[in-house]
C-alpha positions as CSV (number, residue, x, y, z in Angstrom):
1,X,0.0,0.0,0.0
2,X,1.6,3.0,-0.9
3,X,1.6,6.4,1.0
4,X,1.2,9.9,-0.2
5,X,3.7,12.3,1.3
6,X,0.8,14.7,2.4
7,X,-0.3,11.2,4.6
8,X,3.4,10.6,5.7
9,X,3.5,14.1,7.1
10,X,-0.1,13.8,9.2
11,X,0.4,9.6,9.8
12,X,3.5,8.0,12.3
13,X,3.4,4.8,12.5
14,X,3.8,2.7,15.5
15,X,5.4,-0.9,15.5
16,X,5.0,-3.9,17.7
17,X,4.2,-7.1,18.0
18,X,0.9,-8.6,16.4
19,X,-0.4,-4.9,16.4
20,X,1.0,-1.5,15.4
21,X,-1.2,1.6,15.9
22,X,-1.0,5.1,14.7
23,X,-1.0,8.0,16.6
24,X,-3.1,11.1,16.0
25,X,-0.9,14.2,14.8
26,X,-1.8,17.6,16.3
27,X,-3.1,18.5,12.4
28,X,-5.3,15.0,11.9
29,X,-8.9,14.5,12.6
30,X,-10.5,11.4,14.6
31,X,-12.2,10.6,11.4
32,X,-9.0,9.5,9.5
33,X,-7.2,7.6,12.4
34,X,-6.5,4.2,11.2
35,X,-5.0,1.5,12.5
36,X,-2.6,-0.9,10.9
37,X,-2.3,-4.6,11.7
38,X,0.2,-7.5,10.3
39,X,-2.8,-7.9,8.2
40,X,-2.9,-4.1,7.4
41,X,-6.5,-3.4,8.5
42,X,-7.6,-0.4,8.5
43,X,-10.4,0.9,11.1
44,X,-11.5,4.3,11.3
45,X,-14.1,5.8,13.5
46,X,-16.9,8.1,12.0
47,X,-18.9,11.1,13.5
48,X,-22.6,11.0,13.4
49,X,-24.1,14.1,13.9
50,X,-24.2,14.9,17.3
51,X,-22.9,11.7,18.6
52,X,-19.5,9.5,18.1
53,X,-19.5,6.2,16.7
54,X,-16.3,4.2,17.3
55,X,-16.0,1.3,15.7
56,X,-14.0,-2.0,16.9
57,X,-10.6,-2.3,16.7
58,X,-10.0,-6.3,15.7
59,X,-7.4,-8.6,14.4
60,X,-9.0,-10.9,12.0
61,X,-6.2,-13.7,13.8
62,X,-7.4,-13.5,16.9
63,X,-11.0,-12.0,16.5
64,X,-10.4,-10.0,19.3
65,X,-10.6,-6.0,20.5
66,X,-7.5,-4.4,21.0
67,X,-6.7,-1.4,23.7
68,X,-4.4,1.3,22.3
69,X,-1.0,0.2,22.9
70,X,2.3,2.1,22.5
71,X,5.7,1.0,21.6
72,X,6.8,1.6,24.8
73,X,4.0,-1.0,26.3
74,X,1.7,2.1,28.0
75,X,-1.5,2.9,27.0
76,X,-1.9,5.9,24.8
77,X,-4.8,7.9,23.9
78,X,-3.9,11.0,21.8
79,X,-6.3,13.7,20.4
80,X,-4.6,17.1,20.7
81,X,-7.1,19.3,18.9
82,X,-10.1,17.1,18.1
83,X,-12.7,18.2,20.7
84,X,-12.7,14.7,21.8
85,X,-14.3,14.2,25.6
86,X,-11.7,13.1,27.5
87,X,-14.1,12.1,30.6
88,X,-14.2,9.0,28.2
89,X,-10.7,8.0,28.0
90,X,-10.5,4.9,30.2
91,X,-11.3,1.5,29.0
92,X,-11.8,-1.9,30.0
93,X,-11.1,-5.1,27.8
94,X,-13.0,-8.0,27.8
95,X,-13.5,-7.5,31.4
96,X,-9.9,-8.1,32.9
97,X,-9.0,-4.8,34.2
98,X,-9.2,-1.3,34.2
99,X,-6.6,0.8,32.0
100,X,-6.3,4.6,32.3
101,X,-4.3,7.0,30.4
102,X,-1.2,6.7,30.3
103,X,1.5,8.9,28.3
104,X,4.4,7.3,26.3
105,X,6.9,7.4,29.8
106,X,4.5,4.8,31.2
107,X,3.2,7.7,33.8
108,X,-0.9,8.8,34.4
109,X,-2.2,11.2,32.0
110,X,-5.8,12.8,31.9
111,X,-6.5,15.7,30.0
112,X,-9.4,17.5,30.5
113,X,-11.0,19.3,27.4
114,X,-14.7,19.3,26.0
115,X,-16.3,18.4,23.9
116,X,-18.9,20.6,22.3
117,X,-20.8,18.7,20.4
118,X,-21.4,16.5,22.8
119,X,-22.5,19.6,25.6
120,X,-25.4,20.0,23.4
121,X,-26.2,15.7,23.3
122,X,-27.8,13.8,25.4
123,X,-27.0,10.5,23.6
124,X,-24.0,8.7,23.5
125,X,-23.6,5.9,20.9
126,X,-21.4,3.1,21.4
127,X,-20.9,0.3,19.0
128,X,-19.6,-2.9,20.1
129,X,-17.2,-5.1,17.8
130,X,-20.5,-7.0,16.9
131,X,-22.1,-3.7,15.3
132,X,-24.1,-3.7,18.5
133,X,-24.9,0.2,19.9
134,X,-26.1,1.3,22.7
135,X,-27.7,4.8,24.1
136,X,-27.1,6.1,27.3
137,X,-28.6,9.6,28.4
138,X,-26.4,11.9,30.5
139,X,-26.2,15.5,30.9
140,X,-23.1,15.7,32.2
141,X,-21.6,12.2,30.3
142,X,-20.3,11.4,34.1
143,X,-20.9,7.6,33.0
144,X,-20.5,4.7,35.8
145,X,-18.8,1.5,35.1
146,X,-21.1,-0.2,32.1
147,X,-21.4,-4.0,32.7
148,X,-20.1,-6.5,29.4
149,X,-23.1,-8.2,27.9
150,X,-20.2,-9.4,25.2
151,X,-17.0,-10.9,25.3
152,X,-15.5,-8.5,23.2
153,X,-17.3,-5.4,24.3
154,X,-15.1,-2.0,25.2
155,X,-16.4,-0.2,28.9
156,X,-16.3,3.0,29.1
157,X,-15.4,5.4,32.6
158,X,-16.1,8.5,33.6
159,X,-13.4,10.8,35.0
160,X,-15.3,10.7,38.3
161,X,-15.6,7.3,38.1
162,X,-12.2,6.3,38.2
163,X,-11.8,8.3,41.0
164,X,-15.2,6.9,43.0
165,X,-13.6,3.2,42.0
166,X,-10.7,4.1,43.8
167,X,-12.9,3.8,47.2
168,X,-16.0,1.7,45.4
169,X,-17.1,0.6,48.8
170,X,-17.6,3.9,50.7
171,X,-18.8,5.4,47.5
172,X,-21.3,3.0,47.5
173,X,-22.4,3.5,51.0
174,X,-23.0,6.9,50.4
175,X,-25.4,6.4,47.5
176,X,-27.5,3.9,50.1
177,X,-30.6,5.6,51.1
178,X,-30.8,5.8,55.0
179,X,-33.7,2.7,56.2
180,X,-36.8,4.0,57.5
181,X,-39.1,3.0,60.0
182,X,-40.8,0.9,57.9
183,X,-37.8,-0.7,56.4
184,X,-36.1,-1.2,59.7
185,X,-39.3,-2.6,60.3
186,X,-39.1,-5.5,57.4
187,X,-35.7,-6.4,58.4
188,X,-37.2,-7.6,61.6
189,X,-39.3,-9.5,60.1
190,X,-36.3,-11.3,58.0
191,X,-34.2,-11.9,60.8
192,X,-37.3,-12.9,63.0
193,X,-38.5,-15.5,59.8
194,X,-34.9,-17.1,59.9
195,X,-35.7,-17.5,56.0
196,X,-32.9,-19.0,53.6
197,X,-30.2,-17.0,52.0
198,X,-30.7,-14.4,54.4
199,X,-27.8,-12.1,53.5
200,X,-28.6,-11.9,49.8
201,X,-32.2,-10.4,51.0
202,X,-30.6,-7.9,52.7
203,X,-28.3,-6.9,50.8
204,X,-30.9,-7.0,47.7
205,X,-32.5,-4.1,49.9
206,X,-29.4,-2.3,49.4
207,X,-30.1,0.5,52.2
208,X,-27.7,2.1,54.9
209,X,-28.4,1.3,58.5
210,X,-27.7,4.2,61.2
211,X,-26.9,3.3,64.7
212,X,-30.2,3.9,65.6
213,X,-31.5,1.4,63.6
214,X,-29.2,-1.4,64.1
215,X,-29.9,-1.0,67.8
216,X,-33.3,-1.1,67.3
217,X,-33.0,-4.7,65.4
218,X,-30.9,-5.9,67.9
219,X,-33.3,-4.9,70.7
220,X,-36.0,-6.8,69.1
221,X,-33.8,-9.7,68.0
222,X,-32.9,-10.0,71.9
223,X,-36.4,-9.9,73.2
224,X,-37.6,-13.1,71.1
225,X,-33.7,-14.6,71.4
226,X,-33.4,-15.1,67.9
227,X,-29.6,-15.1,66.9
228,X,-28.5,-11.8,66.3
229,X,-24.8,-13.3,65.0
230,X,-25.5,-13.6,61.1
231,X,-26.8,-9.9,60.7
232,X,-23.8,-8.9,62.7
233,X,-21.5,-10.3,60.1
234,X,-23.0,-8.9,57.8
235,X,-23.5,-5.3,59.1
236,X,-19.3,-5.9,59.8
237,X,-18.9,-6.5,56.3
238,X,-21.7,-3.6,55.1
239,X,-21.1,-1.0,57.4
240,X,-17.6,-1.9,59.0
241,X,-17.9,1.4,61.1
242,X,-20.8,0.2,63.0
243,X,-18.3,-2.4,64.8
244,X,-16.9,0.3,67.1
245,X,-20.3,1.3,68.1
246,X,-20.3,0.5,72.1
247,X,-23.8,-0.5,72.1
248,X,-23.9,-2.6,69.2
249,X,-21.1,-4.3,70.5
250,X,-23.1,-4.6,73.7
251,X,-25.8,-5.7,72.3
252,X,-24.7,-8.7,70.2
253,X,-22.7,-9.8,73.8
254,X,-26.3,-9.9,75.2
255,X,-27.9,-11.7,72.2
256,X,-25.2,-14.3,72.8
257,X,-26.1,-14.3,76.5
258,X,-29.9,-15.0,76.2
259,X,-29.1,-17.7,74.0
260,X,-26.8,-19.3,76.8
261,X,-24.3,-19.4,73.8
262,X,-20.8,-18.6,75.7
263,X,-18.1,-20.0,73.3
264,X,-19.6,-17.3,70.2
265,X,-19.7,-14.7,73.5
266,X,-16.0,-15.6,74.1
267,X,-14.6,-15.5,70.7
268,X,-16.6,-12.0,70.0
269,X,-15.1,-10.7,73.1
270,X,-11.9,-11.7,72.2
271,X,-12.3,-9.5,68.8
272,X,-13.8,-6.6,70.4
273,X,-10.4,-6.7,73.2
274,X,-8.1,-6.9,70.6
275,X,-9.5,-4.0,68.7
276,X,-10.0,-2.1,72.0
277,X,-13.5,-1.5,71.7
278,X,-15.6,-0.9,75.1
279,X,-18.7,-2.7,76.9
280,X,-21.4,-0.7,78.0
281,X,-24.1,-2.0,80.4
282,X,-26.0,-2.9,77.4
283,X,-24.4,-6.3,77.4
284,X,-25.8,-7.6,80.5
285,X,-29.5,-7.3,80.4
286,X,-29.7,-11.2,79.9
287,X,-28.5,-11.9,84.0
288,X,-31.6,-10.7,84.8
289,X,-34.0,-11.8,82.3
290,X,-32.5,-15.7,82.6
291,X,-31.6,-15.7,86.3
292,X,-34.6,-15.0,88.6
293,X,-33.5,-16.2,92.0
294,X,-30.5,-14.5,93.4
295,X,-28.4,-18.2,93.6
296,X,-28.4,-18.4,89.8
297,X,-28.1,-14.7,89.2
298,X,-24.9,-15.0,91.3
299,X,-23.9,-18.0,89.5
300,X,-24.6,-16.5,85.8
301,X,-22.2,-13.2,86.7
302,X,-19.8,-15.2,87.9
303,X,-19.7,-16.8,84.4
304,X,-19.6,-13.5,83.3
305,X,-16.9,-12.5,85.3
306,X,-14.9,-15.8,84.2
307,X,-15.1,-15.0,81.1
308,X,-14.3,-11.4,80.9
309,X,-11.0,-12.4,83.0
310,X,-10.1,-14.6,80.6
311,X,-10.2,-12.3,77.8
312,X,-8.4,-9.3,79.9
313,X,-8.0,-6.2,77.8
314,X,-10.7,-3.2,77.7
315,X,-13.4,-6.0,77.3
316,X,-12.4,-6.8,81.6
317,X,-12.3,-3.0,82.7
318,X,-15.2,-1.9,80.7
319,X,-17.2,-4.8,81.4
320,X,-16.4,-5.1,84.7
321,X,-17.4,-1.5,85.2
322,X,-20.5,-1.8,83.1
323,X,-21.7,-4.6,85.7
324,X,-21.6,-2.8,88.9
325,X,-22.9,0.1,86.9
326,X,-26.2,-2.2,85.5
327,X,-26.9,-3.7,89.1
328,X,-25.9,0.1,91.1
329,X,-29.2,1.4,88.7
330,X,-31.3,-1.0,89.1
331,X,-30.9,-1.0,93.0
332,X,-29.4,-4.5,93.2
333,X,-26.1,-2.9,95.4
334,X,-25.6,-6.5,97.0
335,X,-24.8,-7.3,93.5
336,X,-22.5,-4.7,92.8
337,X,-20.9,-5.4,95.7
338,X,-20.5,-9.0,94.6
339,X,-18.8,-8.3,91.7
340,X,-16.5,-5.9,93.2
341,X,-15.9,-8.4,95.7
342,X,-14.8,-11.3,92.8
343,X,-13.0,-8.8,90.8
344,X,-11.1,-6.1,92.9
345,X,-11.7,-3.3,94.8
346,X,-11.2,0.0,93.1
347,X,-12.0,3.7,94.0
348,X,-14.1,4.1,90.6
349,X,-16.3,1.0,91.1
350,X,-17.0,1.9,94.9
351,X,-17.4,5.4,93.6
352,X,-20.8,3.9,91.5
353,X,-22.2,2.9,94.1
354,X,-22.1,6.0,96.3
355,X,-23.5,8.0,93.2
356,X,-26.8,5.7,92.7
357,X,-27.2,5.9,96.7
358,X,-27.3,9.6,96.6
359,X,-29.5,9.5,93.5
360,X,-31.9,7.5,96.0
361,X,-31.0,10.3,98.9
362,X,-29.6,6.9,100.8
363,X,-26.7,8.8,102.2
364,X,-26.1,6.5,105.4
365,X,-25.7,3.7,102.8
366,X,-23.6,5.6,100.7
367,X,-21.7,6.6,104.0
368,X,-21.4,2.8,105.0
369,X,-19.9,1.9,101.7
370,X,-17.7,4.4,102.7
371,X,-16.6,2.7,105.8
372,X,-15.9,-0.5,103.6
373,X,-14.0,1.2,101.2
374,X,-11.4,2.0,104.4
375,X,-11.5,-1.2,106.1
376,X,-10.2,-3.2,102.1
377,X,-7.8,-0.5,102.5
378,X,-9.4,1.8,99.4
379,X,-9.6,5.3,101.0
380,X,-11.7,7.9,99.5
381,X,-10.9,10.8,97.6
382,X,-12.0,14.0,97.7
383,X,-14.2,13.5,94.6
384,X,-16.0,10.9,96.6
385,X,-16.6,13.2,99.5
386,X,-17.8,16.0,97.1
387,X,-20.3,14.0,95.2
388,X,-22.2,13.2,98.9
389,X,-21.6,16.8,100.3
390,X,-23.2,18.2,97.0
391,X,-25.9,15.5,97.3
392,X,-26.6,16.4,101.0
393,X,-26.7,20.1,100.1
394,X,-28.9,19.8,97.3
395,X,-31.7,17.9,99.7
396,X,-31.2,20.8,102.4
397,X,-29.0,18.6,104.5
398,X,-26.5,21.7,105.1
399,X,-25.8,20.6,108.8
400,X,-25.0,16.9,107.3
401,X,-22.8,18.6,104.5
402,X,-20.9,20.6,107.3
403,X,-20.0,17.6,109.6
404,X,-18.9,15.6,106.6
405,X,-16.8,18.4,105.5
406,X,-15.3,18.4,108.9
407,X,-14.5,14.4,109.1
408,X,-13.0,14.8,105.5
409,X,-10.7,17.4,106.9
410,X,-9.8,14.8,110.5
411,X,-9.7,11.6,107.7
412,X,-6.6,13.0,105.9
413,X,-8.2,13.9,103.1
414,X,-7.6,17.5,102.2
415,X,-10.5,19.1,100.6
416,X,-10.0,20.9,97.2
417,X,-11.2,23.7,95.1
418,X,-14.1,21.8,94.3
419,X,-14.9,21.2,97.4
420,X,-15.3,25.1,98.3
421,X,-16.9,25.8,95.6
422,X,-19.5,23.2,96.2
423,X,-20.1,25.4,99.5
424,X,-19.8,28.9,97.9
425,X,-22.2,27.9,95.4
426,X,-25.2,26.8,97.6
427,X,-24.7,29.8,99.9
428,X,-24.6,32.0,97.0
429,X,-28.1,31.1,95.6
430,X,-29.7,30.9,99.1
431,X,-28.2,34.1,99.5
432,X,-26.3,33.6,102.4
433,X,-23.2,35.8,101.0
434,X,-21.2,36.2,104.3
435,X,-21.2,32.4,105.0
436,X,-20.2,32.2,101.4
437,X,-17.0,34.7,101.7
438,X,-15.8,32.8,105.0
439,X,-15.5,29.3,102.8
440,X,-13.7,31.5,100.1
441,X,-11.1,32.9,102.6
442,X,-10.6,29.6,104.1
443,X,-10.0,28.4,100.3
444,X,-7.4,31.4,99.7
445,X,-5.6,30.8,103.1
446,X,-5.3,26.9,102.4
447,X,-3.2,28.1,99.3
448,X,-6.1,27.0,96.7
449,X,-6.3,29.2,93.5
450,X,-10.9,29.7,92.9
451,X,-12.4,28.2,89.8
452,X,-13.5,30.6,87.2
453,X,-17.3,29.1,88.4
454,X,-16.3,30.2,91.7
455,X,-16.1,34.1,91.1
456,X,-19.1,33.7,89.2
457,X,-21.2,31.9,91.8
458,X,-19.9,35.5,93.8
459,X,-21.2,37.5,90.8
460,X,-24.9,35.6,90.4
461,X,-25.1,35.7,94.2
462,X,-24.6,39.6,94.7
463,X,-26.6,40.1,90.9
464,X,-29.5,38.7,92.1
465,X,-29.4,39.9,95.6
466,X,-30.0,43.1,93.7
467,X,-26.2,44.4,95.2
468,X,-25.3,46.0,91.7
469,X,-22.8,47.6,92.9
470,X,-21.1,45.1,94.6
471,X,-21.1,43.0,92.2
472,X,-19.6,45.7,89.5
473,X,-16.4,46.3,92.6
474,X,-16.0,42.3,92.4
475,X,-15.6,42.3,89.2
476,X,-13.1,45.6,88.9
477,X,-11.0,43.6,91.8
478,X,-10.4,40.6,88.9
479,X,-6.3,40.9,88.3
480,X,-6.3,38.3,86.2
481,X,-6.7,39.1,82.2
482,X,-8.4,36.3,81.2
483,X,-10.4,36.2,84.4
484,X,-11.4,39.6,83.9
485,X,-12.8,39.0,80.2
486,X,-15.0,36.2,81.7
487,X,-16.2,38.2,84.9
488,X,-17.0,41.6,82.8
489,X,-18.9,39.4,80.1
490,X,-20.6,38.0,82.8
491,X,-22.1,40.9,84.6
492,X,-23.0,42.6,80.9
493,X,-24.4,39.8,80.0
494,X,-26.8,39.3,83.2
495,X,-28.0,42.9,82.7
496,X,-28.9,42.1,79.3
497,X,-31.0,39.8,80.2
498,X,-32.3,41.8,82.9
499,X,-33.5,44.7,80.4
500,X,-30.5,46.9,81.7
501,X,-29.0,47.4,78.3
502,X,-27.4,51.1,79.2
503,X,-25.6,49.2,82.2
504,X,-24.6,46.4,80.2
505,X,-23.5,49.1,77.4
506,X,-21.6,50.8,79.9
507,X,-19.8,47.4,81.4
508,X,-18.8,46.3,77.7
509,X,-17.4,50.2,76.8
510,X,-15.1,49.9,79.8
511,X,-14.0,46.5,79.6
512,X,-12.8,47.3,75.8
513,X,-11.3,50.5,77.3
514,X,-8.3,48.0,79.1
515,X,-8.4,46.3,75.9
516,X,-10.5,43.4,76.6
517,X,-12.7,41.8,74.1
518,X,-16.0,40.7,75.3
519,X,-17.8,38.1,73.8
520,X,-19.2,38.5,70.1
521,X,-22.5,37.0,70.7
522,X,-22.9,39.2,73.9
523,X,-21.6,42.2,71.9
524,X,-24.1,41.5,69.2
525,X,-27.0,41.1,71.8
526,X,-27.0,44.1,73.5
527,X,-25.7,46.3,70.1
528,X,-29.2,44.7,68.8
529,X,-31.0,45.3,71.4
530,X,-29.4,49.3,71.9
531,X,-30.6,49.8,67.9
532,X,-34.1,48.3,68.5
533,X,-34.6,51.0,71.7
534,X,-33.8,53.5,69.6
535,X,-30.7,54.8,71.0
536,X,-28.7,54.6,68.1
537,X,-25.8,57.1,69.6
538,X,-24.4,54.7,71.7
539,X,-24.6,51.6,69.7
540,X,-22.5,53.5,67.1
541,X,-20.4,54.3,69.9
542,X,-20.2,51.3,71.2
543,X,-19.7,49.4,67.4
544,X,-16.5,52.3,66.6
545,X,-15.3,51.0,70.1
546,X,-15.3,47.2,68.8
547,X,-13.8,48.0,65.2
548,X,-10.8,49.8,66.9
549,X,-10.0,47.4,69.4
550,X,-10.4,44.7,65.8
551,X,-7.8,47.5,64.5
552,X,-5.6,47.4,67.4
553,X,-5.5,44.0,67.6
């Protein structure tokens, strides 16, 4: 076949092995690009209107499509100046793999141009290498991976599809709709009906399961102790982040529970230890719903405790704590205190109990534990003594909260800032100011430095005893920057509220005076609230004052 020089000039020929393909020069249209075999076959593509139609590329040897190969074994797809969409330059052969573009060092190359004739289109023809077409309609030609129905059938990709195939799963997720209700509702009724192939059901539903949900299915799973094991795998597999849900985790434990199945309870414990994941007291509720009598609830928790020593790990400390926890709510303290008793005595476990006994206002019981946590030689802490002082003073029990405050001081057990401030703020808001002050000095002269909550207790307590002025002097006596900031924004901000807007005007004006910024919501509030009065003077005074301390800044 011989060549005109005009076609050597716009042709370069490319040579290897059972297939040599020709380039596209930056002068030569996609309608003369041709492609020469050992057999010197030449394919060209044609336009069609609106629409391209490329034609297969075969070697009448093999019978077989061929990618676009170049000599130096890359893939190559050129069209410099031939509006050719380039969102379409990725193919994949007879189903093996995915190829993108690839320039002649063997490196990734897209390049993005457009196509104009096809911005106007909304169908895209593609024949096959059988003559076979197909039409798909896309506005934006963002096509997603297009399954063979041939053996020798091309695939295109979309720009944004190679890059969603790069993370296909989580892509996927995304595109799930959320279950509702009503679909949670029919996954019950799967699970419940035990029916076979289960998994390709629910995965034919192809929906997204929120924490909410899967909780929910376990819930009801539980209460008719159906197996909740299979949908777990599967959710694991589906929805991997699920896993390090707590109360899923927790759940599934009690599913295994109420179906006195111990070894699957074991092994899943052993995964959730090894991945660190945590027990809540969601994984228990099957000790009291199989055990009536105390004998074989004992007996059960034991088993329970057995096996969390065995797996060690946060599976022993966070189930162990999620035990006393479940029996401290529900009342059952002899209970707690067994477990405490077969696992070991710590300061937080003794410390659940004492909270759920001053929940119940049982402070002699939460006083006794006390006295048991110092004969196993586990003295409390401060925190523990806080916790009942504050309980005691919340129920009126000041006298009680005194006498415990003075044992904590004879028991070697300093008390600390908190501890103060748990007495400064009850005064405060009964208004008792002056027994108030004397816990503060007592607090300064023991060397302890007042919470920020502190000074504001002081601040409420003299607001709302109506001592403005008092409470304006506390707040000028504030050495401290930062506490400053926080005490001025405070007292502005409760005569906001009040409907003293010139006062709180006047606090924010001289607190931006020693260059500090109040805060911008409360600065917004009360420039709002001086524009809607209709004294427009000083909230342009007071908006000039903000912008220059913004400049100084």
């Amino acid at each position: 076949m011989k060549t005109s020089n005009l076609c050597k000039r716009k042709l370069r020929y490319l040579s290897i092995p059972h297939l040599s393909i020709c380039s596209i020069s930056s002068q030569f249209s996609l309608s003369h690009l041709i492609l020469s075999s050992p057999t010197k076959t030449l394919v060209s593509p044609r336009l069609f209107g609106n629409s391209i139609c490329s034609s297969s590329f075969r070697n009448p040897t093999l019978d077989r499509p061929y990618s676009l190969i170049s000599t130096s074994g890359s893939f190559s797809f050129c069209s410099e100046t031939y509006p050719f969409p380039h969102s379409l330059c990725l193919f994949k052969y007879n189903g093996c793999r995915s190829l993108s573009s690839f320039s002649s060092h063997g490196s990734p190359s897209v390049r993005s141009m457009t196509y104009p004739y096809l911005q106007s289109s909304n169908c895209f023809r593609f024949i096959g290498c059988k003559g076979r077409y197909k039409d798909y309609t896309s506005q934006s030609f963002n096509l997603y991976l297009l399954k063979p129905r041939a053996h020798d059938c091309f695939h295109f990709y979309s720009i944004s599809s190679i890059a969603a195939s790069q993370n296909k799963k989580s892509h996927t997720d995304e595109l799930r709709p959320v279950a509702t209700r009503k679909e949670v509702f029919k996954i019950i009724g799967l699970l419940r009906s035990n029916e076979y192939d289960l998994e390709s059901k629910l995965s034919l539903l192809n929906l997204r399961l929120s924490i909410t949900s899967v909780t929910q299915i376990l819930r009801a799973l539980n209460s008719k102790k159906r197996s909740a094991l299979h949908f777990f795998q599967w959710i694991r597999r589906r929805q991997p982040e699920l896993e390090f849900n707590s109360d899923i985790c927790s759940l599934v434990i009690d599913n295994c529970g109420r179906l006195d199945d111990y070894d699957a309870m074991l092994c899943l414990l052993n995964d959730f230890s090894l991945k660190s994941l945590s027990l809540t007291n969601k994984a228990f509720g099957f000790l009291l719903s199989t055990a009536t009598a105390e004998i074989l609830l004992r007996k059960s928790t034991q088993r329970v405790i057995d096996i969390l020593g065995e797996v060690g790990g946060t599976c022993y400390r966070t189930g162990v704590y999620s035990l006393i926890e479940m029996f401290s709510v529900l009342g059952s303290f002899n209970m707690a205190k067994f477990v405490i008793e077969k696992t070991e005595r710590r300061l937080s476990f003794y410390s659940i109990l004492i909270r759920e006994m001053c929940k119940r206002c049982d402070f002699q019981g939460a006083r006794d534990v006390m006295n048991e946590m110092r004969k196993a030689g586990c003295n409390p802490s401060p925190q523990t003594y806080n916790y009942i002082i504050s309980s005691l003073l919340k129920n009126g029990k000041n006298n009680d909260a005194y006498e415990l405050f003075l044992k904590m001081k004879e028991s070697n057990c300093p008390p600390d800032a908190l501890t103060f401030e748990i007495f400064i703020y009850n005064f405060c808001r009964e208004g008792k100011l002056d027994v108030a002050f004397k816990f503060f000095d007592e607090e300064v002269a023991r060397g302890l430095e007042p919470r920020l909550s502190t000074h504001a207790a002081f601040i409420k307590g003299l607001f709302n005893s109506q001592q403005y002025e008092e409470a304006y002097k506390y707040v000028l006596g504030s050495d401290d920057k930062r506490l400053s900031c926080v005490n001025y924004s405070l007292l502005a901000s409760l005569h906001q509220k009040r409907g003293n807007v010139a006062a709180a005007e006047y606090i924010l004006s001289e607190m931006m005076k020693k260059s500090l910024r109040p805060h911008f919501n409360l600065y917004m509030r009360v420039l709002k609230h001086l524009q809607k009065s209709g004294r427009k003077r000083l909230a342009a005074e007071l908006q000039e004052k903000f912008l220059q301390l913004d400049l100084g800044a």
